[in-house]
N, CA, C and O atoms as a Tinker XYZ file with bonds, in Angstrom:
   296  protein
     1  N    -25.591000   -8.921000  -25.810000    73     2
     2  CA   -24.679000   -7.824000  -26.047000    64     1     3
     3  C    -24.753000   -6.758000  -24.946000    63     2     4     5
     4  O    -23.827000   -5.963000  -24.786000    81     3
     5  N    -25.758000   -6.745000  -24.259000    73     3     6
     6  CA   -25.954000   -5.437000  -23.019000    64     5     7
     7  C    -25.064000   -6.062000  -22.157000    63     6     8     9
     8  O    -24.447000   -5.276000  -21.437000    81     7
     9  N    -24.743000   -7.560000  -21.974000    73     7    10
    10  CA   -23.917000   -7.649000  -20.634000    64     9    11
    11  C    -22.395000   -7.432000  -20.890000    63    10    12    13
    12  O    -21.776000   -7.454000  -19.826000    81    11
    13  N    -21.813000   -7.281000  -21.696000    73    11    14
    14  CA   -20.493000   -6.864000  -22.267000    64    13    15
    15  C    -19.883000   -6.000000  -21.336000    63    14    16    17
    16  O    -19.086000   -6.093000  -20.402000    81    15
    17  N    -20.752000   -4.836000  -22.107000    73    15    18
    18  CA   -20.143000   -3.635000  -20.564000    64    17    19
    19  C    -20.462000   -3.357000  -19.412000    63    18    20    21
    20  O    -19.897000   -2.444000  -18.811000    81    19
    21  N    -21.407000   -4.066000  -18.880000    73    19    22
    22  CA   -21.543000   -4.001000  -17.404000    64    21    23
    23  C    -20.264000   -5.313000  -16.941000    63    22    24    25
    24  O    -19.898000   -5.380000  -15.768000    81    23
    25  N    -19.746000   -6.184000  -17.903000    73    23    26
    26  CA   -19.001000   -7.061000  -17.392000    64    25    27
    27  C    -17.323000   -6.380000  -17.859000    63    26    28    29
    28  O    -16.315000   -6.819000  -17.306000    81    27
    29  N    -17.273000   -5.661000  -18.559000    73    27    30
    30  CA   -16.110000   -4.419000  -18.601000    64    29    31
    31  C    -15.935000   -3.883000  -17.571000    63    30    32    33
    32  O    -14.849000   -3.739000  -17.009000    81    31
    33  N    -17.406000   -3.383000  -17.057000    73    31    34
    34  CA   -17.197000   -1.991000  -15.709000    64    33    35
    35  C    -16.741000   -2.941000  -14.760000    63    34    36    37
    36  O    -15.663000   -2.719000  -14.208000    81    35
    37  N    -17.500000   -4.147000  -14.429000    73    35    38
    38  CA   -17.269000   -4.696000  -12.965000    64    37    39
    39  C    -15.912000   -5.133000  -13.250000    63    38    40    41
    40  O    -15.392000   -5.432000  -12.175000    81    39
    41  N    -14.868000   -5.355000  -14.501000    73    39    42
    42  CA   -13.673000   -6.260000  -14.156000    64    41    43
    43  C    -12.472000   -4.929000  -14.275000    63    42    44    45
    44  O    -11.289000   -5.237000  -14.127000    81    43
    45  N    -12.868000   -3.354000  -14.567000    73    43    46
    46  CA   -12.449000   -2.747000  -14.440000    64    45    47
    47  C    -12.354000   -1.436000  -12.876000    63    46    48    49
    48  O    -11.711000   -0.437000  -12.556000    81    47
    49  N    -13.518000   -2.361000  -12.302000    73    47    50
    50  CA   -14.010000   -1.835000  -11.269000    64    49    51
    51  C    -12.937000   -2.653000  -10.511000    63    50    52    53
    52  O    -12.118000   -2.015000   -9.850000    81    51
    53  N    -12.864000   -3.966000  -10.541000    73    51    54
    54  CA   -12.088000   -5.078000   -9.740000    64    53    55
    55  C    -10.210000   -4.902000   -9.616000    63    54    56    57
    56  O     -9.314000   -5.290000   -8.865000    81    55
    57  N    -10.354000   -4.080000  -10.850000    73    55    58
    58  CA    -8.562000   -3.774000  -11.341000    64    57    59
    59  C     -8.351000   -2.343000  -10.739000    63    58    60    61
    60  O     -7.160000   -2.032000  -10.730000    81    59
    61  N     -9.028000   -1.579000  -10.334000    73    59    62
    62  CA    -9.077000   -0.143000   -9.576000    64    61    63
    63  C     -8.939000   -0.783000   -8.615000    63    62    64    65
    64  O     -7.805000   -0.521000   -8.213000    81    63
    65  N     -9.468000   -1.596000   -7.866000    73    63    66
    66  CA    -9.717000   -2.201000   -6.121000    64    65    67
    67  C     -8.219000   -3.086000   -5.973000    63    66    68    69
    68  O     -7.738000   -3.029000   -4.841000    81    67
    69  N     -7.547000   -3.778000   -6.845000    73    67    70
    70  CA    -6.757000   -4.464000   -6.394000    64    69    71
    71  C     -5.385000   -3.872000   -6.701000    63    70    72    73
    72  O     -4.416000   -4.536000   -6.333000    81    71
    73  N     -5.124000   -2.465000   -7.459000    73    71    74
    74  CA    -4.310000   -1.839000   -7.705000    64    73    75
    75  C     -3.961000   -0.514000   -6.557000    63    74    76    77
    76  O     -2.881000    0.005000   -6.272000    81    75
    77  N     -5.613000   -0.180000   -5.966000    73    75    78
    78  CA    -5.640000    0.637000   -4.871000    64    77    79
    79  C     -4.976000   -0.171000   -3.806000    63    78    80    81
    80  O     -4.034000    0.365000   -3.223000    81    79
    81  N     -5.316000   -1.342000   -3.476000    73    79    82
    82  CA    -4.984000   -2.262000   -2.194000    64    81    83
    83  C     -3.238000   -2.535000   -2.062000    63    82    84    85
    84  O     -2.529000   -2.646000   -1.061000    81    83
    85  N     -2.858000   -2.594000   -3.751000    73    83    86
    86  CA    -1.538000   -2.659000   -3.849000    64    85    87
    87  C     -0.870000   -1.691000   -3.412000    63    86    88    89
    88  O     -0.102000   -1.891000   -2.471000    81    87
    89  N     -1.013000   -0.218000   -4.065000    73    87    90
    90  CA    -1.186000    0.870000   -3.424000    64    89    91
    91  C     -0.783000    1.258000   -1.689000    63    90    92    93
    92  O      0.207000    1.907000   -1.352000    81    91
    93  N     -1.839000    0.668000   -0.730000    73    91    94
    94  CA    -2.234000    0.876000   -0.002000    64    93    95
    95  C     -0.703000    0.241000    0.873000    63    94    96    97
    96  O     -0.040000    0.852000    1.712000    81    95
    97  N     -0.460000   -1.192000    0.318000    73    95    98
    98  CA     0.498000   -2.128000    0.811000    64    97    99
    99  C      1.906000   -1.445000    0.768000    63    98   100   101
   100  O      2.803000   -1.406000    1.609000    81    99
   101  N      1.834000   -1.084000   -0.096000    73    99   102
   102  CA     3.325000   -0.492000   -0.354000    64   101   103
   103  C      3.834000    0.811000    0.216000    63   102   104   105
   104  O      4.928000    1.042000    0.731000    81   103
   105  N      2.461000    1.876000   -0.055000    73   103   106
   106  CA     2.958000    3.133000    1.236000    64   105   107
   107  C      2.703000    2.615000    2.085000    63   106   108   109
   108  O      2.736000    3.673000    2.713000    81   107
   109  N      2.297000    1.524000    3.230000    73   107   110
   110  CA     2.261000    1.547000    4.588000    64   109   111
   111  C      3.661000    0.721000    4.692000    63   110   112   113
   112  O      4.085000    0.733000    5.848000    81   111
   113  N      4.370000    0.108000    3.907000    73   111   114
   114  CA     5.634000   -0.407000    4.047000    64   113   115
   115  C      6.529000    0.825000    3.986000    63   114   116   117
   116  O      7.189000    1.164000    4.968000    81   115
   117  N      6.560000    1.685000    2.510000    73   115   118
   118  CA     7.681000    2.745000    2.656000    64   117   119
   119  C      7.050000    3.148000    3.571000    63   118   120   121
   120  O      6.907000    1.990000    3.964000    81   119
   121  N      6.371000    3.874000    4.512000    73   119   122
   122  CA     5.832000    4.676000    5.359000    64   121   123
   123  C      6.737000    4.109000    6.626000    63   122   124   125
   124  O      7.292000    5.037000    7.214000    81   123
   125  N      6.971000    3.013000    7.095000    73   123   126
   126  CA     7.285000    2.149000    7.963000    64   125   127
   127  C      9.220000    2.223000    7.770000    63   126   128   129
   128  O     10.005000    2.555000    8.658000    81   127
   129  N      9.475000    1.918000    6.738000    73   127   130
   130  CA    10.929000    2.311000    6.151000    64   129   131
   131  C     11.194000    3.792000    6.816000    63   130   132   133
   132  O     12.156000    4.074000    7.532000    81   131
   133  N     10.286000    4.548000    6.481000    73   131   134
   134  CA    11.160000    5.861000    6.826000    64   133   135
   135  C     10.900000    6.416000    8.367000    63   134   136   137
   136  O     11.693000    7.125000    8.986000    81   135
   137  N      9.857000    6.030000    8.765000    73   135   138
   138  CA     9.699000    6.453000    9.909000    64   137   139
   139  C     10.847000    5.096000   10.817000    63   138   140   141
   140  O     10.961000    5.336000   12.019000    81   139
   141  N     11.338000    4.276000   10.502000    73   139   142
   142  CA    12.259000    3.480000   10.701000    64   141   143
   143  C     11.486000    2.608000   12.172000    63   142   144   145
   144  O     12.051000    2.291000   13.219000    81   143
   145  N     10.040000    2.393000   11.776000    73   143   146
   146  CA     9.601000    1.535000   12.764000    64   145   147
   147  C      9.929000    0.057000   12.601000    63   146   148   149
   148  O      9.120000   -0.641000   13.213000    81   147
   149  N     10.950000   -0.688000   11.907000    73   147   150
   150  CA    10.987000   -1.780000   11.622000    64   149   151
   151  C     12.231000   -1.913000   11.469000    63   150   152   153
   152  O     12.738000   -2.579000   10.567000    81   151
   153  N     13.085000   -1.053000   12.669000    73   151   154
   154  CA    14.373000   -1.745000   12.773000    64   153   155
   155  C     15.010000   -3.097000   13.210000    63   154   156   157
   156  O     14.763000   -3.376000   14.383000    81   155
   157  N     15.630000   -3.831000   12.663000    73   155   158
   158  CA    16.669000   -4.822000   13.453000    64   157   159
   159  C     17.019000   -5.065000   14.550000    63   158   160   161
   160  O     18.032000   -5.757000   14.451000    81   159
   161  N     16.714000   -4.861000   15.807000    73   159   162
   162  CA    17.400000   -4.807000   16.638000    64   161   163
   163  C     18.753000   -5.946000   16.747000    63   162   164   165
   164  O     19.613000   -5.906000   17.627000    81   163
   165  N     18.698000   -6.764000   15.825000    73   163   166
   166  CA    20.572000   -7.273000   16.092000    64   165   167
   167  C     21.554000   -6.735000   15.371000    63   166   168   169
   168  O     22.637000   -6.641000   15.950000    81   167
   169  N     21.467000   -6.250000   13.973000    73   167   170
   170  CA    21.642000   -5.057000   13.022000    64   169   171
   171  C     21.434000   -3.847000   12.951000    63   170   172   173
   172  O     20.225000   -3.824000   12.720000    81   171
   173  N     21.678000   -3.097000   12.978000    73   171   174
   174  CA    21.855000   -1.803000   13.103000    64   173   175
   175  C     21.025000   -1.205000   11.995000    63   174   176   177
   176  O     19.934000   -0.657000   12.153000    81   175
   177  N     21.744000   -1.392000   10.717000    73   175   178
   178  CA    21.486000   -0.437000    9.710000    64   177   179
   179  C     20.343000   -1.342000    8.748000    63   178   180   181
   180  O     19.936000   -1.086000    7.615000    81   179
   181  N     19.923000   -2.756000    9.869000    73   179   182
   182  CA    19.138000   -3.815000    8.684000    64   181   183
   183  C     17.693000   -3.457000    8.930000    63   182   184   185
   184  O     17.449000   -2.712000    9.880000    81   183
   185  N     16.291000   -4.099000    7.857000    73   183   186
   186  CA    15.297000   -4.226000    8.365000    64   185   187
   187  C     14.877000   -5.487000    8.840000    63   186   188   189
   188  O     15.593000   -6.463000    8.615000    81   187
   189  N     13.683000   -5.624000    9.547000    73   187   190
   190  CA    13.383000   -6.745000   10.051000    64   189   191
   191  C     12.320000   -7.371000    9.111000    63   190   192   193
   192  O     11.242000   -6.954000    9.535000    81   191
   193  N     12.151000   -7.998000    8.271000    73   191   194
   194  CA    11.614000   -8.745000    7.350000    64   193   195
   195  C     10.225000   -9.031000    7.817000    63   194   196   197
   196  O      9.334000   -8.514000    7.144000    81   195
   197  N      9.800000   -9.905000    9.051000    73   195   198
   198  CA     8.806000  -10.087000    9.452000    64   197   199
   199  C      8.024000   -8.970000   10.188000    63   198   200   201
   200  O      6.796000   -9.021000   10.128000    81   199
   201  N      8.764000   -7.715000   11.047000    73   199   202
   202  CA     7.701000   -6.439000   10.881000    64   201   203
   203  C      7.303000   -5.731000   10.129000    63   202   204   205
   204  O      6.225000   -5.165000   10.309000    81   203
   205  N      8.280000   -5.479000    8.711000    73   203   206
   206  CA     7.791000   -4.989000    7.324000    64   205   207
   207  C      6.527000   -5.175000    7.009000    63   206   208   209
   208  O      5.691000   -4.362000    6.616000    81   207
   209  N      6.401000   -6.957000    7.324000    73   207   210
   210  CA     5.090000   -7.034000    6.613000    64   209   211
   211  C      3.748000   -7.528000    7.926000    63   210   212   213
   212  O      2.959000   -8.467000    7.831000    81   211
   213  N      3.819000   -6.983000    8.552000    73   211   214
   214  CA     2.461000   -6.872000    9.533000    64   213   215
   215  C      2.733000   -5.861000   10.441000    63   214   216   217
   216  O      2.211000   -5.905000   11.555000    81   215
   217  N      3.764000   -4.604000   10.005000    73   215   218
   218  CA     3.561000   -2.834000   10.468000    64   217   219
   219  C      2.331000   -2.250000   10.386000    63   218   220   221
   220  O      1.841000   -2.396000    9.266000    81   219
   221  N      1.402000   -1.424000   11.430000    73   219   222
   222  CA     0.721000   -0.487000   10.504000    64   221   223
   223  C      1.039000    0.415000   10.583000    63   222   224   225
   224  O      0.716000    0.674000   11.742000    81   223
   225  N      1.676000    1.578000   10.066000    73   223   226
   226  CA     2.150000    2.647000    9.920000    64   225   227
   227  C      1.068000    3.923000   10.186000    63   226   228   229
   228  O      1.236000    5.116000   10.439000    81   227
   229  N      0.338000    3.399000   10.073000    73   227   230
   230  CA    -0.650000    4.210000    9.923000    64   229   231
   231  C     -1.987000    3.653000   10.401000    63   230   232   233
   232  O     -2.145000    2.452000   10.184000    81   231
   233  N     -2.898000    4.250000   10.962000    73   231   234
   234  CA    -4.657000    3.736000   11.542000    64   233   235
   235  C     -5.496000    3.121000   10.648000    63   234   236   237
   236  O     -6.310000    2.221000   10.850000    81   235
   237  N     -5.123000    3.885000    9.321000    73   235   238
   238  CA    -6.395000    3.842000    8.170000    64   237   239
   239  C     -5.674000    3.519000    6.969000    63   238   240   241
   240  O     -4.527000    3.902000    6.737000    81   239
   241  N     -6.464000    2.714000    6.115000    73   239   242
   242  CA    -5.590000    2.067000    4.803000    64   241   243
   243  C     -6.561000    3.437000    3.912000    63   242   244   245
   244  O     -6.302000    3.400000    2.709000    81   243
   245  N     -7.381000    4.354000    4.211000    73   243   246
   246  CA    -7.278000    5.211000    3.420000    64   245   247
   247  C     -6.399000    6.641000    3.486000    63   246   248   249
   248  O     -6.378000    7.572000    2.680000    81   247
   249  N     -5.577000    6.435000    4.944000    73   247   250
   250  CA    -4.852000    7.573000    5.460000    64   249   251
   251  C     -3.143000    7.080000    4.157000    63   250   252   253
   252  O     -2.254000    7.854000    3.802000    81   251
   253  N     -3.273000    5.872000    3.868000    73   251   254
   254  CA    -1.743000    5.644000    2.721000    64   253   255
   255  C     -2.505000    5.556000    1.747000    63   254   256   257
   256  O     -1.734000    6.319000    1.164000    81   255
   257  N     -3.558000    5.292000    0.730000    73   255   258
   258  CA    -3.953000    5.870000   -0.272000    64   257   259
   259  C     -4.369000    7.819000   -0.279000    63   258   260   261
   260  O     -4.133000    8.610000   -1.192000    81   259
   261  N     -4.780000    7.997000    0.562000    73   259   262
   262  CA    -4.445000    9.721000   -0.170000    64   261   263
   263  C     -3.187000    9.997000   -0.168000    63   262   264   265
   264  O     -2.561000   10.301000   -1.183000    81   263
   265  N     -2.757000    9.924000    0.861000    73   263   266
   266  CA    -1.251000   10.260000    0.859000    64   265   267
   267  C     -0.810000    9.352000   -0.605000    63   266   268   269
   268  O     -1.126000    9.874000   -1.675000    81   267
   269  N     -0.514000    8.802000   -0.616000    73   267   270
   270  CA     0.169000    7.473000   -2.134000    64   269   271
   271  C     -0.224000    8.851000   -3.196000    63   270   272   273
   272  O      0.587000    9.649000   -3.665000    81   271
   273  N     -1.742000    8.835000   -3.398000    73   271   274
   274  CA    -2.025000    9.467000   -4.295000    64   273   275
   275  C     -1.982000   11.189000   -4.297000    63   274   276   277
   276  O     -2.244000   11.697000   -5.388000    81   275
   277  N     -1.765000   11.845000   -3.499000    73   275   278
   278  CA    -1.098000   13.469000   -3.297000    64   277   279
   279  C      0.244000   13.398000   -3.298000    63   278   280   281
   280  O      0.715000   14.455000   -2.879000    81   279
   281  N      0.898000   12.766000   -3.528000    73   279   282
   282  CA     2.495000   12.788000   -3.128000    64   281   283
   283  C      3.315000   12.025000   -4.195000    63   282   284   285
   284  O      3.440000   10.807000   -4.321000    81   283
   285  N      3.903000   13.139000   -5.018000    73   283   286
   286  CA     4.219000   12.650000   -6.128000    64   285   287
   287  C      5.844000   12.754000   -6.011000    63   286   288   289
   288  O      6.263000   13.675000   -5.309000    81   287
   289  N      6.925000   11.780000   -6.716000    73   287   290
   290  CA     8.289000   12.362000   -6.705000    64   289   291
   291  C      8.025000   12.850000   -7.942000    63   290   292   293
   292  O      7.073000   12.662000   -8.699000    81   291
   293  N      9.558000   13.872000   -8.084000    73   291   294
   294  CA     9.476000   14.601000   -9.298000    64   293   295
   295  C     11.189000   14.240000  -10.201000    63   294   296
   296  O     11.426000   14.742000  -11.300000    81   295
């Protein structure tokens, strides 16, 4: 019965880490959207699918979690 909740903490520990990472993925994409580093160049107004997803928008994957998490819409 003692290992219950140490096996709670670690799979709740594991769901913080892969929700942060999700997190992390998604502002460095919008981040990338707005700063419009992932234009089309044969399209104008399109994105480019394959820089979306290997942009870094940013240096640090903890520089889009604070930001993610200080920056709220209202």
């Amino acid at each position: 019965m003692k290992q219950l909740p140490w096996t709670l903490c670690v799979l709740a520990l594991a769901l913080v880490a892969w929700l942060a990472l999700a997190v992390v993925n998604v502002e460095n994409q919008r981040n990338a959207l707005v700063t419009k580093a992932c234009v089309d160049p044969a399209f104008k107004n399109e994105v480019d699918a394959k820089c979306l997803a290997s942009v870094q928008s940013r240096e640090h994957w903890w520089q889009h979690l604070s930001y993610a998490m200080t920056h709220f819409r209202s």
